[in-house]
N, C-alpha and C positions, 0 to 999 in steps of 0.2 A: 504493500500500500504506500502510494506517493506521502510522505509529509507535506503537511499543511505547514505555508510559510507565516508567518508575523514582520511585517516590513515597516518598517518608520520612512517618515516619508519628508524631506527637506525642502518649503517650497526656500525657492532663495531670490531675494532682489537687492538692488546694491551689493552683493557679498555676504551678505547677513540671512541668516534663514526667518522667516516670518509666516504667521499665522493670523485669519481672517474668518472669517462666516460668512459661506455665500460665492466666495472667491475675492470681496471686501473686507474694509475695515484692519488691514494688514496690522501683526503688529509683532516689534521685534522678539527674537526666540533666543539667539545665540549666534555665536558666530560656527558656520558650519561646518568647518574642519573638527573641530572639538566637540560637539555634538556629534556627528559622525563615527568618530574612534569611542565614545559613549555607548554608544547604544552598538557597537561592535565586542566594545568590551563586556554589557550586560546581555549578552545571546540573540541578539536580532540575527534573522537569514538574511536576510539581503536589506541597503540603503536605497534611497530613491531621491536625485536630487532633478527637482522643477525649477530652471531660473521661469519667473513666470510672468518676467515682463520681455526675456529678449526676443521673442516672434513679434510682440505689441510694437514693442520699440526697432523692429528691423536691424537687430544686431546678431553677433555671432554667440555660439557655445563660451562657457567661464572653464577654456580648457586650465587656466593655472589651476582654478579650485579643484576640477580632478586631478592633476597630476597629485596635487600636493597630498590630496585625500588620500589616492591609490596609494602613497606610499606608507600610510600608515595604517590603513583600514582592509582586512584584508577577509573581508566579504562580499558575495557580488556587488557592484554598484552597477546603478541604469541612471542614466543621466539623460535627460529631455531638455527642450527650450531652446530654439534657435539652431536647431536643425531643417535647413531647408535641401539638401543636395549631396554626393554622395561623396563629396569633400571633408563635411562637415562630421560625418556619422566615421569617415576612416581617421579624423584629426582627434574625437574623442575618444576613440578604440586605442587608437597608439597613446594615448594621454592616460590611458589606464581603465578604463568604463569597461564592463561586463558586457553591458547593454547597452542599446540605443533608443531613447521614447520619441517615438514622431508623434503631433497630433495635428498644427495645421496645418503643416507644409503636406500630409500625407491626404487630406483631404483635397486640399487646393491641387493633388498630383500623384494623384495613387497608383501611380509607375514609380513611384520612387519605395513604396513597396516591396515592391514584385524585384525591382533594379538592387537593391540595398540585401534583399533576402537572395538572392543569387549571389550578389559578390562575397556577404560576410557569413552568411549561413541565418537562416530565420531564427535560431535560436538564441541570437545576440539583436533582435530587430521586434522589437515592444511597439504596440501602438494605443498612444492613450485616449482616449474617449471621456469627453464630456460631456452629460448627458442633463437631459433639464424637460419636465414635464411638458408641453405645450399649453398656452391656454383654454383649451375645449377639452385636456384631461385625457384624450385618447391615444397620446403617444410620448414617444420620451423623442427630443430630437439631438444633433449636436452641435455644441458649439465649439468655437476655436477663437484663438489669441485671447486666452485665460479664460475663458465666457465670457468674454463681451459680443462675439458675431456671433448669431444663430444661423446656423446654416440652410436651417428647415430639413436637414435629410436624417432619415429614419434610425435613430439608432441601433435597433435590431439590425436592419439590412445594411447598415454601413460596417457594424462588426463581421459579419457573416462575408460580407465582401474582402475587408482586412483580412481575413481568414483565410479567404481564397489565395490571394494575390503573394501570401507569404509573410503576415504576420505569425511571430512565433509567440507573440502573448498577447490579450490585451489588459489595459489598464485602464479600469471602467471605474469614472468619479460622478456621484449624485451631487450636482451644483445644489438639490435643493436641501441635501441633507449637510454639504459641508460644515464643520465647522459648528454643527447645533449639537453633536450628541444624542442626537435623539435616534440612533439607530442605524445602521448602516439599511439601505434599500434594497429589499430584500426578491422582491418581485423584480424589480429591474437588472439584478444581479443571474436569479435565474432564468430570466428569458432573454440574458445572452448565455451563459453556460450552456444551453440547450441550444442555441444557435450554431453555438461553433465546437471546434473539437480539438481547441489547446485553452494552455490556461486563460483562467480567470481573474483576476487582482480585483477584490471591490475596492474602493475607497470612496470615503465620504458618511460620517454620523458616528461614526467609533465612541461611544461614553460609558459602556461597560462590560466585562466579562462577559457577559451574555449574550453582548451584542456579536462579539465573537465568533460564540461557540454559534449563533444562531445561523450567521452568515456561512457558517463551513457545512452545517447539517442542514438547513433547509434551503439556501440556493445557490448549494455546491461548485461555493466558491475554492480555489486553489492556494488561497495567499490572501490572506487580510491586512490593508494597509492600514495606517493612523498617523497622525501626527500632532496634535494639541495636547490629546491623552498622554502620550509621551515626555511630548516635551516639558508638557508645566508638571511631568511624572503625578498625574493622577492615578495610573498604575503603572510598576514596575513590570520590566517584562519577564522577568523571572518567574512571580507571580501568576501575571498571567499563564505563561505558556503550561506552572504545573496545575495549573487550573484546569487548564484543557485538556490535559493529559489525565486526567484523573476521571475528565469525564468522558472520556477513551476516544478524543482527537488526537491524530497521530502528528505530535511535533518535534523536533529537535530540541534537548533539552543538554547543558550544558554539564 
């Protein structure tokens, strides 16, 4: 049986990691090198670092902040933001990154997909998803350049398409749950899991234990992200993980 991952999640603007509700209200966490080697040192699977204005603001990847991370953190990292081309995703690979998270660039050019999972292998080629109810309630759609652009296209059928084309994960965040704790979304988590046939990462509403355990047994999810929880250590992950081990989720435990 695959292990269920526990991922902390870095968004970073200016250099600085920060936290928001909604995908607003940003506000500082720590600087994210030492947060990083943190949460490496207390048993997280893998880092996930968001600059999450450089697509907004038309700039490149913070390859110094990976390099510098890579050298001391020495669990997967997937690094997104300001990936547009197949320049960018081979500058952050050689910079140390595990991974690579496309989200608008992959929309706006979903050959870059399909191009990026042939040269580096899909297994290093994440694509993340932002996903946000509509206002008539009958679908989830996605946005890009942090959720400020709605793109109006289907979330189910654009992961299902990532799918195709050569994504080797995705990385699905409830704009409406971020940041509130009220639960990760649980329905939108399983009708992409049942879409596609690689992993799953939910993130978005992490505020307890439970929310957790819920999100791996009822919308089998692969990898539960967080990062509020974490950061202002409302729970430790220690904690957590033997939490969920006891209630027989299969995690890595230290």
């Amino acid at each position: 049986m695959l292990l269920k991952r526990i991922i902390p999640c870095l968004d970073i603007k200016d250099g600085r990691v920060v936290k928001g509700v909604n995908f607003v209200g940003l506000q500082d966490a720590g600087d994210p090198i030492q947060v990083a080697r943190e949460y490496s040192r207390q048993g997280a699977d893998e880092i996930i670092f968001l600059d999450v204005m450089a697509s907004y603001e038309n700039r490149k990847a913070m390859y110094d902040v990976v390099q510098r991370t890579a050298r001391e953190v020495f669990i997967p990292l997937t690094v997104g933001g300001g990936v547009s081309e197949l320049e960018d995703i081979r500058m952050l690979l050689h910079s140390g990154a595990d991974k690579v998270s496309l989200n608008s660039a992959a929309v706006e050019n979903p050959r870059l997909i399909r191009e990026a999972a042939q040269k580096y292998g899909r297994q290093c080629i994440v694509v993340a998803v932002d996903a946000k109810r509509n206002a008539a309630d009958t679908r989830w759609e996605v946005y890009t350049y942090g959720g400020r652009k709605n793109t109006g296209i289907d979330v189910i059928k654009w992961c299902r398409y990532a799918w195709e084309l050569g994504a080797g994960e995705i990385l699905l965040t409830s704009i409406d749950r971020d940041g509130t704790k009220a639960g990760y979304n649980l329905s939108l988590t399983k009708a992409v899991a049942k879409a596609v046939n690689i992993p799953v990462i939910a993130s978005g509403g992490a505020g307890s234990i439970e929310d957790f355990y819920q999100v791996f047994t009822e919308a089998e999810a692969d990898g539960a992200l967080a990062a509020s929880l974490f950061h202002y250590k409302e729970i430790e992950m220690l904690t957590l993980k033997n939490e969920l081990a006891a209630r027989g989720i299969p995690v890595r435990l230290k």
